[in-house]
KOLPAMI-845735 format. One record per residue (C-alpha): x, y, z; residue in one letter. Coordinates in steps of 0.1 Angstrom, whole numbers, padded with zeros to 4 digits, always signed. Each point is the difference from the previous one (the first is absolute). Example, Ala and Ser with C-alpha at 12.3 -4.5 7.8 and 13.67 -1.06 7.14 Angstrom:
BEGIN
+0123-0045+0078A;+0014+0034-0007S;
//
This chain:
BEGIN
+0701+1317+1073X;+0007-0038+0009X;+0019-0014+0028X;+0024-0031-0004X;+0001-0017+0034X;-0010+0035+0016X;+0026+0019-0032X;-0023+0019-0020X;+0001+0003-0041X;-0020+0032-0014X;-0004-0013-0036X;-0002+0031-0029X;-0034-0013-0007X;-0027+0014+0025X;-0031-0010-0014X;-0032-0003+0020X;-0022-0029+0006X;-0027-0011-0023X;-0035+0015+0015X;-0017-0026+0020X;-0028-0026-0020X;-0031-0006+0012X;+0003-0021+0030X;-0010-0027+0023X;+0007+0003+0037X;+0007-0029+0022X;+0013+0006+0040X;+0038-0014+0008X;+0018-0001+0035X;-0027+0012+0015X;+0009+0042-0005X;+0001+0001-0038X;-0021-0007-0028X;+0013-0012-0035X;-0002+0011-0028X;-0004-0021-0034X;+0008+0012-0032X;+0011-0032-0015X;-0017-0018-0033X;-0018+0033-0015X;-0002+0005-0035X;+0032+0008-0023X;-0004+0033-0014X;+0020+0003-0036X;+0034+0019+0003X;+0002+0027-0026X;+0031+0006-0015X;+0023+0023+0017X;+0018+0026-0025X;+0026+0013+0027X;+0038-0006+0005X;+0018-0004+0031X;+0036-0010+0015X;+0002-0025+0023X;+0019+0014+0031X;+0034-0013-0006X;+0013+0015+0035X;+0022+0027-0018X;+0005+0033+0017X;+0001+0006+0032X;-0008-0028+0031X;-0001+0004+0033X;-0001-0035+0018X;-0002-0003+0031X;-0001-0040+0003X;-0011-0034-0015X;-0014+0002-0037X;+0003-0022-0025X;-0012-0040+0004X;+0004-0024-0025X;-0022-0028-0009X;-0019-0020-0021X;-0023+0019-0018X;-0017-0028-0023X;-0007-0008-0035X;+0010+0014-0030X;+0020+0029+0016X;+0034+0005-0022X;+0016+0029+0027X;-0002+0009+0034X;-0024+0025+0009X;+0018+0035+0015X;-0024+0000+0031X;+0004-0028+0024X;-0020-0028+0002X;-0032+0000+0026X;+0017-0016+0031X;-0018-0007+0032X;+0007+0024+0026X;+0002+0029-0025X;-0017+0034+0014X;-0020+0033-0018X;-0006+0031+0013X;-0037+0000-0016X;-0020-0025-0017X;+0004+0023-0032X;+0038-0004+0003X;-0002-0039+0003X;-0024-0007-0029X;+0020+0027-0027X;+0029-0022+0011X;-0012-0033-0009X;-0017+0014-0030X;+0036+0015-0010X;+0016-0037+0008X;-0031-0017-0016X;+0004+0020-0037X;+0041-0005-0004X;-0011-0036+0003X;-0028+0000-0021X;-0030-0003+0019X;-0027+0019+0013X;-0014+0001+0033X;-0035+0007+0018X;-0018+0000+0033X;-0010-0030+0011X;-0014+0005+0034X;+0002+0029+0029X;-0012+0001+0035X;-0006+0032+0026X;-0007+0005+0030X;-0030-0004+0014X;-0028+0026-0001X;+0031+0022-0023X;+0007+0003-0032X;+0038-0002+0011X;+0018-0024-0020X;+0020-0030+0020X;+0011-0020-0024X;-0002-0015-0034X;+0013-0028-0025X;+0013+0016-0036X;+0001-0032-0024X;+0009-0005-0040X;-0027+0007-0020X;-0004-0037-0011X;-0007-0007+0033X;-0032-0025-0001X;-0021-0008-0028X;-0033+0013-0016X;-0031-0002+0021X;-0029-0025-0013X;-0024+0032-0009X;+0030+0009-0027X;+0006-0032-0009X;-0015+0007-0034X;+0016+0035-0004X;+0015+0005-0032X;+0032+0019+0014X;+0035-0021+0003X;+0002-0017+0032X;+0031+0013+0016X;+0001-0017+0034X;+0017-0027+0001X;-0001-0013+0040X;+0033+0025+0009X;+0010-0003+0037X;+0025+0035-0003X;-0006+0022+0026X;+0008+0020+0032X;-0022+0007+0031X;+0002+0030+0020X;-0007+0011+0034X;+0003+0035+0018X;+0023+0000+0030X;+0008+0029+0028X;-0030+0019-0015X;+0016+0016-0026X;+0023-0027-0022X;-0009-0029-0021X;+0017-0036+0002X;+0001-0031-0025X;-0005-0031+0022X;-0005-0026-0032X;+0014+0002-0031X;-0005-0021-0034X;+0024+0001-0027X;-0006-0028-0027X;-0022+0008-0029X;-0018-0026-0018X;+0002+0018-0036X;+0026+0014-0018X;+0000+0037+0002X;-0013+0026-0032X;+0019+0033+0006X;-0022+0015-0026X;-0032-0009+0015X;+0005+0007+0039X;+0017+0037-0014X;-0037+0009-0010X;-0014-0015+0027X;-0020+0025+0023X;+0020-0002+0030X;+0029+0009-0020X;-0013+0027-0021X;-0006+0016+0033X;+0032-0007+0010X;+0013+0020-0025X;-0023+0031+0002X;+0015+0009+0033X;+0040-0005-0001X;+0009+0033-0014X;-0008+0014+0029X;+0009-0024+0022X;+0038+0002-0008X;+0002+0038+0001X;-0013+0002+0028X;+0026-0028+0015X;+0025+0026-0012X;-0015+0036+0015X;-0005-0027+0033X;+0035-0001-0001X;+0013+0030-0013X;-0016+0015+0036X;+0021-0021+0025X;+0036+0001-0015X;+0025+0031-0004X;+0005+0011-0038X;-0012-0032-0020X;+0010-0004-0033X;-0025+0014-0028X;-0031-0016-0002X;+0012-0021-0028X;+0024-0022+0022X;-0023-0005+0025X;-0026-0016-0024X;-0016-0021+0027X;+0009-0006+0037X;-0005-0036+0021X;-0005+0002+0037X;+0006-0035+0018X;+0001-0003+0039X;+0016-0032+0014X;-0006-0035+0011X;-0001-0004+0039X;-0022-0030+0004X;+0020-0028-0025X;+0008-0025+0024X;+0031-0020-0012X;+0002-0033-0015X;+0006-0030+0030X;+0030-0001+0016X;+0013+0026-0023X;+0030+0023+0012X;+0023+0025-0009X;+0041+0002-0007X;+0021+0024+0020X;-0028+0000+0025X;-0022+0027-0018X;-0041-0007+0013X;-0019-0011-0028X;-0024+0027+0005X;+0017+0036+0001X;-0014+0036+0004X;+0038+0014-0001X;-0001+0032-0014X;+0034+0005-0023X;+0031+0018+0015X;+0009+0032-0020X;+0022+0023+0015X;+0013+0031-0010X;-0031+0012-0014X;-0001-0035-0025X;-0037+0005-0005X;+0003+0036-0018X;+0030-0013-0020X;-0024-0031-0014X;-0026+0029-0005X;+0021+0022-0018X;+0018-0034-0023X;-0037-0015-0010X;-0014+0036-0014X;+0032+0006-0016X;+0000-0035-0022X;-0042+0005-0007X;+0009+0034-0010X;+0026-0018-0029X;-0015-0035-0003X;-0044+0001+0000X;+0003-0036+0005X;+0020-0003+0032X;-0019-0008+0027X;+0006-0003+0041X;-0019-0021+0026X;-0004+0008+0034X;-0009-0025+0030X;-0012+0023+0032X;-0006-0008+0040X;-0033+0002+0015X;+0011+0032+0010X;+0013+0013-0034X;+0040-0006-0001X;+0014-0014-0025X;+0010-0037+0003X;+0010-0011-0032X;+0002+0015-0034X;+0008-0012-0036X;+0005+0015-0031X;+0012-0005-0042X;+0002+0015-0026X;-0016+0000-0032X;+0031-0017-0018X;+0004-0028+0022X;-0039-0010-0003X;+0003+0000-0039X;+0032-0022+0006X;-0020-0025+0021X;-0018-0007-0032X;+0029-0016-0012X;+0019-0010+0026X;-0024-0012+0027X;+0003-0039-0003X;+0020+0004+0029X;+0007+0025+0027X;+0020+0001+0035X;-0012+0011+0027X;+0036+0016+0014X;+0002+0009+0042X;+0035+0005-0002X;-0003+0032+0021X;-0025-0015+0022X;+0023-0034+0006X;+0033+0019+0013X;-0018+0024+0019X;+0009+0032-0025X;-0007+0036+0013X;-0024+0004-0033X;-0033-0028+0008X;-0001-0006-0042X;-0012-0026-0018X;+0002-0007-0038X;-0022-0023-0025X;+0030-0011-0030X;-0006-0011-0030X;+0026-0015-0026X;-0001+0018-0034X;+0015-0018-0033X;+0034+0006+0005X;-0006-0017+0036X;+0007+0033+0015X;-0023+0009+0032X;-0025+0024-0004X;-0020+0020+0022X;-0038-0008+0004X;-0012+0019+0030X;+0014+0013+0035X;-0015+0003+0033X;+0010+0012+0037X;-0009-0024+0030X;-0004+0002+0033X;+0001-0032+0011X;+0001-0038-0017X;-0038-0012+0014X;-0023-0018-0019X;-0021+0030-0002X;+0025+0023-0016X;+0006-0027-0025X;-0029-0005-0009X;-0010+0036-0004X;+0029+0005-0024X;-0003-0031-0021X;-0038+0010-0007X;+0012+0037-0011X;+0026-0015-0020X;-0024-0022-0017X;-0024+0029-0002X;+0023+0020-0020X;+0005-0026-0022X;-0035-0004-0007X;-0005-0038+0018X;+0022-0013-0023X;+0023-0021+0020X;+0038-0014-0005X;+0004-0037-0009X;+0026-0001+0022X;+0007+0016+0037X;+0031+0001+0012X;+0007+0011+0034X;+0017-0007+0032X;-0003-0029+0029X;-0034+0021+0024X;-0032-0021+0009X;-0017+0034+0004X;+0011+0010-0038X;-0006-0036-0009X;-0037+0001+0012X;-0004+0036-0016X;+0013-0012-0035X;-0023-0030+0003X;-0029+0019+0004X;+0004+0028-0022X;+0024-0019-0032X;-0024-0032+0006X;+0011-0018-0038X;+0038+0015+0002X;+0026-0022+0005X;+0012+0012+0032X;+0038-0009+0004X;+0031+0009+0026X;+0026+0020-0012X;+0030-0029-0004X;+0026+0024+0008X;-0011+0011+0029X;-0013-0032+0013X;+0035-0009-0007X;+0019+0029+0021X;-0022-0007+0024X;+0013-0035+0002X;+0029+0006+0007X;+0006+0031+0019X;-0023-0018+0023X;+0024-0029+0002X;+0033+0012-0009X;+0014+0011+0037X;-0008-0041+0007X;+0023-0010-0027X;+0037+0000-0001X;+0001-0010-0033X;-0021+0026-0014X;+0006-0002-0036X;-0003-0037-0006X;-0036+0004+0021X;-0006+0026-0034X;+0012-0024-0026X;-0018-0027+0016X;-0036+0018+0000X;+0004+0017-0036X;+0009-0037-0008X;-0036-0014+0019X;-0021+0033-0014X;+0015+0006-0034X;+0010-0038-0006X;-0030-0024+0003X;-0025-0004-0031X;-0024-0021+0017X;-0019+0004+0032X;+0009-0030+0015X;+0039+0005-0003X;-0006+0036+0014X;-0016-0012+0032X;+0027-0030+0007X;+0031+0025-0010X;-0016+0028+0026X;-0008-0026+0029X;+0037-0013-0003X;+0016+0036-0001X;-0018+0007+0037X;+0012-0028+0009X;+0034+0007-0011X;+0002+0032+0017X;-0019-0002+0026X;-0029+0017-0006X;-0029-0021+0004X;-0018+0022+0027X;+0010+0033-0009X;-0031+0022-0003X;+0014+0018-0031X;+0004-0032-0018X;-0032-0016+0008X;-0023+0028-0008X;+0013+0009-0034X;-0004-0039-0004X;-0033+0002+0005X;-0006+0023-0030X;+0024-0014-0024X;-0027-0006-0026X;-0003+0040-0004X;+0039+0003-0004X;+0019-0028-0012X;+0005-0002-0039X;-0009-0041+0002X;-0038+0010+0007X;-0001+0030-0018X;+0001-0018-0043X;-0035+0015+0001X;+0007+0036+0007X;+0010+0027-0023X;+0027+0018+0016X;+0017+0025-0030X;+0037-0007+0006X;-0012+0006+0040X;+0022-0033+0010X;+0032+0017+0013X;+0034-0015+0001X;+0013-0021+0029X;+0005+0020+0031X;+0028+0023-0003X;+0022+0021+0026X;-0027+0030-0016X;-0039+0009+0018X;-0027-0005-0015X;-0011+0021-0026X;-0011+0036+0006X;-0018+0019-0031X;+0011+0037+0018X;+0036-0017+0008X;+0028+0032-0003X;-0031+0024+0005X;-0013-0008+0037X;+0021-0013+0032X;-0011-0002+0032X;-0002+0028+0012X;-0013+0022-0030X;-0026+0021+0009X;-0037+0004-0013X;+0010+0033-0013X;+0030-0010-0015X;-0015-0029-0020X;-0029+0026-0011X;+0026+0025-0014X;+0020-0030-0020X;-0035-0024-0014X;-0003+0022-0027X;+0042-0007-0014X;-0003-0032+0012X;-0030-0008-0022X;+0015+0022-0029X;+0032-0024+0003X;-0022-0033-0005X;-0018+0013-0032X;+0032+0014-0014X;+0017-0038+0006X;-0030-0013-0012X;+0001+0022-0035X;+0036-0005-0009X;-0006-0034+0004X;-0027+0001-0023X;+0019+0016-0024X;+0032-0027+0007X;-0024-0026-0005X;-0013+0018-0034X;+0034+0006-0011X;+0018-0030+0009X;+0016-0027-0020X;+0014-0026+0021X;+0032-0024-0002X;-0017-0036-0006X;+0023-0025+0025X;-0013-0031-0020X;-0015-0010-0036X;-0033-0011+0015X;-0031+0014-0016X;-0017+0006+0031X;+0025+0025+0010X;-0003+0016-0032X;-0037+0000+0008X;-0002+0018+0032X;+0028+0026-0008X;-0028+0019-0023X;-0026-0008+0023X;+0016+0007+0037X;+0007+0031+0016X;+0035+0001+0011X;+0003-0015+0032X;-0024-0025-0007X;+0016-0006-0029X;+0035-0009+0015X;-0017-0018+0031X;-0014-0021-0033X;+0030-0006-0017X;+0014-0014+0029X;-0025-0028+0002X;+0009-0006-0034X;+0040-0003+0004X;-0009-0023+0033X;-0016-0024-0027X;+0032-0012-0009X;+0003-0011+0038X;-0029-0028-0010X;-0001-0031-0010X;-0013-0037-0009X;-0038+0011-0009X;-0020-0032+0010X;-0039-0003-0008X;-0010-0019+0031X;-0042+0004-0005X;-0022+0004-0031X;-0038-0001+0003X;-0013+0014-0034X;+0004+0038-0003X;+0020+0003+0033X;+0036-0013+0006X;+0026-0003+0030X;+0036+0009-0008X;+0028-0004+0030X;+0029+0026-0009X;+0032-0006+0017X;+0023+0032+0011X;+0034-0001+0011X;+0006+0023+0033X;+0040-0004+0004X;+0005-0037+0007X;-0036-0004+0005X;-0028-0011-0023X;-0039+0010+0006X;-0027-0015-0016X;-0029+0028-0009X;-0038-0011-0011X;-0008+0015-0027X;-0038+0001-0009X;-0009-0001-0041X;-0036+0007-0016X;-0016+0012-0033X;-0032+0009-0001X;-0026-0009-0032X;+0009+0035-0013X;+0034-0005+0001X;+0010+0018+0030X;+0025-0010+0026X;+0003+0000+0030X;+0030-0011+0029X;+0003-0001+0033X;+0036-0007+0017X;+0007-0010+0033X;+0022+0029+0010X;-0025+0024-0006X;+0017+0022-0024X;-0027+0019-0017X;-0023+0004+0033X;+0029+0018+0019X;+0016+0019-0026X;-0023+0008-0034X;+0021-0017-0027X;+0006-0038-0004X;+0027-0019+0021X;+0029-0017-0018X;-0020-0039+0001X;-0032+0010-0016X;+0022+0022-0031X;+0017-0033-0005X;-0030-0023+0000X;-0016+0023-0022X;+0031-0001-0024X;-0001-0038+0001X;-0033+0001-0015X;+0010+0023-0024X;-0010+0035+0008X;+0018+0023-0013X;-0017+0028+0019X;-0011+0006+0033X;-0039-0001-0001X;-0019+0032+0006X;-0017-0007+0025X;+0037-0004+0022X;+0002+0035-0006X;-0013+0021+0021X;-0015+0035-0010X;+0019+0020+0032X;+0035-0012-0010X;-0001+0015-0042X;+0016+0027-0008X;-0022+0010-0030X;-0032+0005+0019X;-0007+0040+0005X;-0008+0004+0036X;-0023+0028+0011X;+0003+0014+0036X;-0034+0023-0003X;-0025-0015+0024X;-0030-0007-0020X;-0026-0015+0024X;-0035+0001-0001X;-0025-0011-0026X;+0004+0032-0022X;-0034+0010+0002X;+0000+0040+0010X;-0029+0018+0021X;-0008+0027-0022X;-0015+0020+0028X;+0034-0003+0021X;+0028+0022-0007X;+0022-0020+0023X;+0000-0026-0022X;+0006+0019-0032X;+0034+0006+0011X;+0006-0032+0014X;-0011-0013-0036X;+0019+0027-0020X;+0032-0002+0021X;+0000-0036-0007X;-0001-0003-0036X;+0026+0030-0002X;+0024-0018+0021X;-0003-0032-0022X;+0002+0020-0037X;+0031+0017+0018X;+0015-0035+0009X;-0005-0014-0036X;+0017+0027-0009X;+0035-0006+0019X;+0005-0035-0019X;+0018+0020-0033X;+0004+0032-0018X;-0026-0006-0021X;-0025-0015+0024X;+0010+0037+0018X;-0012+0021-0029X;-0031-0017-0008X;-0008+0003+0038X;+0010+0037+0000X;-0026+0004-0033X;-0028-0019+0015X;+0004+0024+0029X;+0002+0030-0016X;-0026-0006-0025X;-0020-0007+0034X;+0006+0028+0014X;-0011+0022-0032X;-0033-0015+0001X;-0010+0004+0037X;+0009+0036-0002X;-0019+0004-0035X;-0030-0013+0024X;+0011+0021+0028X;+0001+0037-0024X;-0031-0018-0018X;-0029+0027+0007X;-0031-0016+0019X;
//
């Protein structure tokens, strides 16, 4: 069991320490004595014939605070491991517990670990510490020198040191990351520490589940369980300098969450109804020192598969949380290729402290198996801010621009009696300015204007302007997420029609399940729109022609727009040419006005193109803005290049929503994980089989014919 900041993470792989080398003793801090078992001869590894899963965090998790932590794990490594990175600070209920769980995080990487020195007390054989390092820690000694085995050292500094605190738990107080070497899956998998490993996480993981199974009324069958996490909570992460909260939450919180009217037994009674009918739903829980609940999140199994596809970017929506609802929910969003809002993940909160954030953005992240958005979009909160920042460290964390907007104004509106041209005048400064420069004068004049140059509202959404103003954001993917210019409508709400403010916990419960039914049905019959659609082409241009087989839709006609706005443009003027790359200045007429837009045009030695325009088409909405299609018709394209289209937006591609996580491996000792495994693979041969008749009956035959032969082995005598 390992502790994040004082959380702790039981991983599924309980393996024991090696058994101690011969040793040289040495006295330290005057009451221990240390214990070397560095630079001793490399045994060979002999191959290792078993199979395993990695645990995936399926089935059932009970959290009760900070996970996951993302960071650089070094070299060579093409996905994030599902375990959390070594962090200082993080704390194990036994030394067994702490070296199984570096060992599991060292062999998703690909690398194995040993002992590299231990010290205990003195005149006891009670261990007080150790340092676990990579195995290519060092290098050969000079009496092996002329040993004919491969030298496999190569000088690695990777490792974590450990020290028991409070008698009875153990601590990382330094931790090394960066490998030297690349990383050989194969070779650290038969490694010694890992063939270990493996011997003992059959029984590890049931007994996780029977450890459950005896403190929680009627449980689902052993087979939803699978495995259970246990994770207490941070109380001693002091908060970045001169860091705060909004709405004058603390930054650190023990709040327990509010749920009248017997709330907790109706969350009870809603998780073990969707395990029962999805295996791969899953519910986190975040408890008090004293054992209430504080925070919980949970998603299903439909909505993890979807992240898959979708999970470029997500919102972080507080809606509920913002205008002080009845129901304390929260909501991470994605946008799914019809630019429709789906649903990745709920939670309940108790209050909006850095803690609870940063508790729920590590079980998020968890359940998504470390694999973090590229973009974060949330609302203006240092305490969320410095949560995101340490959890989604290589995101692109942005402000939501619509609420940033509302906020504007709402805040300012009462000082204006000439409310509406304030509006047009700040959708002109936000949505108006292509360059940075421009953006800054235009906003400095409009306080000016009106007044505003010490209101507190307007200066301290100023001051993050680079997180929310389309003029810095070219770089940053955003899926269509650039909204309109403020409206007389609020900002968007993904349960909008489905919770008010003052729906209950139990009424929300009772109506998920319709509500979710309702976005997969929308989501289907625009599938089958998209399939079956032939639209009306508005102009001759083969671009349009293009994207009309290629789009979904929506997409499709948000497209086709772009390409009737071409008409709008004008006077094409190469302004720069330095070899392969070459400046065109577009002019577009706006009314009575003409714009000037930069447009930015390269090829490649292999013949590929690329374009950049100054309005930022394709980074805030997925397809190519009206400038770059006409630069690229100038130099006589007659299609848009493949690389402009993006994979989330076609219409052709077959999307599975079956989570499939894990490394497919399969402990062959572990039940569990035969049904994980099995239900899997049936899920996805049944979702093949949806895409036609025909794809329908082969599906039904494959599973017929495989259920013939498991009960020919089943009525098989022995």
């Amino acid at each position: 069991m390992v502790e994040i900041g004082n959380s702790v993470y039981s991983p599924s792989d309980q393996s024991l320490s090696p058994h101690p080398h011969l040793c040289i003793t040495m006295e330290e801090e005057g009451s221990e004595q240390v214990v070397v078992e560095d630079d001793l001869p490399i045994e060979d590894d002999d191959p290792d014939l078993g199979i395993d899963l990695d645990d995936d965090c399926d089935g059932l998790l009970q959290i009760a605070a900070n996970n996951t932590l993302e960071t650089e794990t070094g070299i060579g490594c093409d996905a994030p491991p599902t375990r959390p990175a070594p962090a200082p600070g993080m704390e194990f209920e036994s030394y067994d517990d702490a070296y199984s769980y570096y060992n599991s995080y060292a062999r998703e990487l690909g690398f194995a670990i040993r002992v590299k020195s231990s010290w205990t007390k003195r005149n006891s054989k009670e261990k007080r510490g150790a340092v676990l390092c990579c195995n290519c820690q060092g290098f050969k000694m000079v009496k092996e020198a002329n040993s004919r085995r491969k030298e496999t050292r190569t000088g690695c500094q990777a490792m974590i040191r450990l020290r028991l605190i409070d008698s009875d738990r153990w601590k990382v107080d330094q931790v090394k990351l960066d490998h030297n070497h690349s990383f050989d899956p194969q070779r650290a998998h038969n490694s010694k520490s890992h063939k270990k490993n493996k011997s003992s996480s059959s029984a590890s993981a049931s007994a996780s589940a029977s450890s459950y199974s005896n403190t929680q009324p009627q449980p689902p069958p052993l087979h939803v369980q699978v495995r259970t996490i246990k994770l207490y909570r941070v109380v001693d992460t002091p908060p970045p300098h001169g860091s705060s909260t909004s709405a004058g939450h603390p930054f650190h919180s023990s709040r327990p969450l509010d749920l009248p009217g017997g709330g907790f037994r109706h969350l009870q009674d809603f998780f073990f109804h969707f395990q029962l009918t999805n295996p791969n739903f899953l519910y986190l829980m975040d408890l008090t020192d004293d054992g209430s609940l504080r925070t919980v999140f949970w998603i299903d199994a439909r909505a993890r598969a979807a992240y898959s596809h979708f999970g470029d970017v997500v919102f972080f929506d507080t809606t509920c949380l913002s205008n002080s609802y009845k129901l304390p929910l929260i909501a991470f969003v994605g946008i799914d290729h019809h630019g429709d809002s789906i649903l990745l993940g709920c939670a309940l909160l108790p209050d909006q402290s850095f803690d609870t954030y940063l508790w729920l953005f590590r079980a998020w992240l968890t359940c998504m198996l470390g694999r973090p958005p590229q973009t974060f979009i949330t609302q203006q909160c240092k305490a969320m801010r410095t949560a995101v920042s340490q959890v989604f460290p290589r995101a692109h964390h942005r402000l939501s621009l619509t609420h940033v907007l509302h906020n504007i104004f709402q805040s300012v509106v009462q000082l204006q009696q000439d409310s509406d041209l304030f509006r047009m005048v700040l959708n002109r400064v936000v949505y108006g300015c292509l360059k940075v420069e421009e953006f800054e004068t235009a906003w400095e004049e409009m306080i000016i204007r009106f007044g505003l140059t010490d209101h507190e509202t307007i200066r301290y959404v100023f001051q993050d302007r680079e997180q929310w103003a389309p003029v810095y954001l070219k770089d940053t993917f955003l899926a269509g997420a650039l909204t309109f210019p403020l409206g007389d409508v609020a900002a968007p709400f993904i349960f909008s029609g489905y919770v008010h403010e003052n729906t209950s916990l139990r009424e929300f419960l009772e109506g998920y399940e319709s509500f979710l039914d309702g976005k997969y049905t929308r989501q289907a019959l625009c599938d089958s729109e998209s399939s079956k659609f032939i639209p009306e082409l508005k102009t001759t241009h083969p671009y349009e022609s293009q994207m009309a087989n290629v789009f979904t839709v929506e997409i499709f006609r948000r497209f086709q727009d772009e390409v009737s706005a071409m008409s709008s443009c004008f006077g094409i003027t190469q302004v720069h040419s330095n070899g392969s790359a070459s400046s065109y200045v577009v002019k577009e007429r706006e009314g009575e006005k003409v714009r000037d837009f930069e447009v930015i045009y390269e090829t490649s030695a292999e013949a590929q193109v690329r374009c950049f325009c100054v309005c930022g088409g394709f980074s805030f909405n997925g397809y190519q803005c009206r400038h770059v299609l006409l630069v690229l018709s100038h130099n006589g394209l007659q299609e848009v290049p493949p690389q402009y289209i993006l994979r989330r937006w076609r219409k052709d591609v077959k999307r599975l929503y079956v989570a499939d996580f894990g490394s497919g491996r399969v402990d062959i000792m572990n039940q569990d994980q035969w049904y994980e495994h099995l239900h899997r693979k049936a899920m996805q041969v049944v979702e093949q089989g949806m895409r036609s008749k025909e794809h329908c009956r082969v599906a039904w035959e494959a599973l017929k014919e495989g259920r013939n032969r498991v009960q020919f082995v089943t009525e098989k005598p022995s």
